[in-house]
N, C-alpha and C positions, 0 to 999 in steps of 0.2 A: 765547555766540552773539552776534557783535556784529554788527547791521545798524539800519538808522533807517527810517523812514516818510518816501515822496516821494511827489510828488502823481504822477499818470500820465506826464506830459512830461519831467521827471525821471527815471521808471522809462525809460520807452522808450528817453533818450539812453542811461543807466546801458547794457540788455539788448540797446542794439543794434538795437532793431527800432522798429514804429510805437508813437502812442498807440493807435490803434483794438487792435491786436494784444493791447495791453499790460491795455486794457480785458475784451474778451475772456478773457483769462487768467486776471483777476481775477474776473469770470463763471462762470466754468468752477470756480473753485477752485484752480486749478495755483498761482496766485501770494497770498499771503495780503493781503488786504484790508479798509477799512473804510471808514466814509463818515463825516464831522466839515465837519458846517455846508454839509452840500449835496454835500461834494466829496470823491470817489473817492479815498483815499489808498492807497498800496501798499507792503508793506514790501520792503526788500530786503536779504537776507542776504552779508553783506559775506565772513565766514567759509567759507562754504559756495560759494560761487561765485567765480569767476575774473572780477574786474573788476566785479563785479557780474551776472556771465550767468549766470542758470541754468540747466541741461541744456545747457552748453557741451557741442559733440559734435568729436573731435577728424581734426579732415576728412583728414588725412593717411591717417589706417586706413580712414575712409570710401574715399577712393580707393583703396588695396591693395585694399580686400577688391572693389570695385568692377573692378579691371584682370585680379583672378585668375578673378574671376567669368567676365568677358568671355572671356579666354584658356582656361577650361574648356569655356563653348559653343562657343566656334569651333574645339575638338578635335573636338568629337562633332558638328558638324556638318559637319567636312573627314570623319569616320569615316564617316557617314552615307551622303555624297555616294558615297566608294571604295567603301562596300557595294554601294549603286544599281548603281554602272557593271558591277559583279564579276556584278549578278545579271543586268542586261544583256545582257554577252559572253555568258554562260550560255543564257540564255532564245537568240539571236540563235544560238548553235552548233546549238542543239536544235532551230529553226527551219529553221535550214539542212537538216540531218541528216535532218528527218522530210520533207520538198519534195524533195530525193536519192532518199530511199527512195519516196516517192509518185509518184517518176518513173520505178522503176524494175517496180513494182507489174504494169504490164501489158507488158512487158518478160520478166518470171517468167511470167507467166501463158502467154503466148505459147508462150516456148521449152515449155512441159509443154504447153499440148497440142500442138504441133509433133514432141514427145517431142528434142527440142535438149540431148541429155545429161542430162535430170532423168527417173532411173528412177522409174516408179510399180510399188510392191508388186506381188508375185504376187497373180496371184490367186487368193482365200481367205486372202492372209495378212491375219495381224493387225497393223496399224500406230498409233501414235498419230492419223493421217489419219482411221483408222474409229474411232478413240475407243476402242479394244480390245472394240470390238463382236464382231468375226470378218466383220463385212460384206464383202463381195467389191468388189473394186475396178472401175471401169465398163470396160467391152468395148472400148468406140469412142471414138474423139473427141466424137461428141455425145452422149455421157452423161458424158464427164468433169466434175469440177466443179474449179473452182478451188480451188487452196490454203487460202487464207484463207478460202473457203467452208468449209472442211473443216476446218480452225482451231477458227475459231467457231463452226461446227453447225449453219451457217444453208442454208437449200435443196438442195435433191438434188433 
């Protein structure tokens, strides 16, 4: 293992970086050090490092990995956005569709008691309308109940 002992300002031009940096490191541990006659010496392994750097990191894969990263997120979030829009259209057809039908609600209602082509059960039959009770179906227009009343089970 061949490297020598420099002082800090030696180290730091050697690694590239500051002396405070280089101090620090030597703090830390990361860089092996001693102190002879007051002053901070630091070894630097000649072998083991490129130029004297050490943990040279090699920026070109830095950047790959950094450009495939980027080109990963901005799939899934062009996928994200096409999801959005998809549930959108969806939600927006089903909005329509149910405002159609809720316009057409007392429109049904009408033509049945009007009796406008919507037969009502004999009467005494049994329909799903009476929930296969055997209930008799009403006489007159004002006992009629609406559909959906009769759906649901609500009022009579």
């Amino acid at each position: 293992m061949s490297g020598r002992w420099v002082d800090l300002r030696e180290a730091a031009e050697l690694l590239g970086t500051s002396t405070e940096a280089v101090g620090k490191r030597a703090v830390r541990g990361s860089l092996r050090s001693d102190r002879q006659n007051g002053r901070v010496r630091v070894w630097v392994d000649e072998d083991r490092t490129e130029g004297g750097r050490e943990g040279q990191v090699d920026g070109e894969a830095l950047l790959e990995s950094k450009d495939k990263t980027i080109s990963i997120l901005r799939d899934q979030l062009r996928l994200r956005a096409e999801e959005i829009q998809r549930r959108d259209v969806i939600i927006s057809q089903l909005t329509q569709a149910n405002t159609a039908l809720a316009a057409r609600v007392p429109e049904l209602e009408a033509r049945q008691t009007s009796g406008d082509g919507i037969q009502e059960p004999a009467e005494g039959a049994i329909g799903p309308q009476q929930g296969g009770t055997g209930a008799r179906a009403p006489q007159n227009a004002s006992e009629r109940v609406p559909w959906w009343r009769r759906v649901l089970g609500e009022g009579r």
